[in-house]
N, C-alpha and C positions, 0 to 999 in steps of 0.2 A: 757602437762606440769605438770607432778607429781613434789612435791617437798616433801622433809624431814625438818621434827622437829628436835631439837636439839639430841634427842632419837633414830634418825632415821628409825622412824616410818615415813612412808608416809602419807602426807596432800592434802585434797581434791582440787581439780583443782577448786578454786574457782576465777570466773575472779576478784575477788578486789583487790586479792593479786598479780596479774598481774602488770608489770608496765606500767604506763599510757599509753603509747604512744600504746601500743599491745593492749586495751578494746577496745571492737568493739565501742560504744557509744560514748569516746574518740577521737577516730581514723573518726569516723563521720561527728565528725563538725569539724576537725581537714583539714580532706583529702578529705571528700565529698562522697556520698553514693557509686559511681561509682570505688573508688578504695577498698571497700568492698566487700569480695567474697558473694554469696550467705549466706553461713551460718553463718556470721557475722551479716548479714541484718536481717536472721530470728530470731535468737540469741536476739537482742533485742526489736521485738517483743514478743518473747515469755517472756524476761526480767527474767526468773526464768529456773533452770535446772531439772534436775530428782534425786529421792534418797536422801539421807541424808548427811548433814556435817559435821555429830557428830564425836569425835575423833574414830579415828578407823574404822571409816564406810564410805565407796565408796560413791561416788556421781558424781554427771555426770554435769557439768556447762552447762550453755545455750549453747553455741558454742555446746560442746561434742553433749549437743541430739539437735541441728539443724542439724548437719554431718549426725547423725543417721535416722533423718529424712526424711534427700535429700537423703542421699544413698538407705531406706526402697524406696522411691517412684522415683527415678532415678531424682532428683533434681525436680526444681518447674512443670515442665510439665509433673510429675505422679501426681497432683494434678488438671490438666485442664481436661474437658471433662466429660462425663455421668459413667464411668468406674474408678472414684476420687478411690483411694486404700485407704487413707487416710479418708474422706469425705462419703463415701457410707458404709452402711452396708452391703451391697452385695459384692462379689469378682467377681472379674472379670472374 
């Protein structure tokens, strides 16, 4: 969900500017954990995104790097087991 400034420049995907009812945290106690995809769920664990919000600079919302995160380790069950990609400084 990129959006544009009046300038149209593009502004950071930041979930506040979202409307209510799409914030995963919102949508939580709204609808209950169960209709949350995973990266929703991870999303406000992690509470914070990646990269910068400054004008003109890319950033990445909680949602964007929870997706990045399930997709790096093939959702939550690249993170179970002695072979964690995520968790281990060893690769697999």
């Amino acid at each position: 969900m990129k959006r544009s400034d009046a300038a149209g420049r593009r502004k950071a995907d930041r979930i506040r500017n979202w409307p209510a009812q799409e914030r995963p945290r919102e949508r939580l106690v709204a609808e209950g954990a169960e209709r949350l995809t995973d990266a929703e769920l991870l999303a406000i664990v992690l509470r914070v995104g990646r990269g910068t919000f400054k004008t003109g600079v890319a950033g990445q919302s909680a949602v964007g790097l929870a997706r990045t995160l399930l997709a790096d380790s093939v959702g939550f069950g690249g993170w179970i087991g002695p072979r964690c990609a995520i968790c281990s400084p060893y690769p697999a």
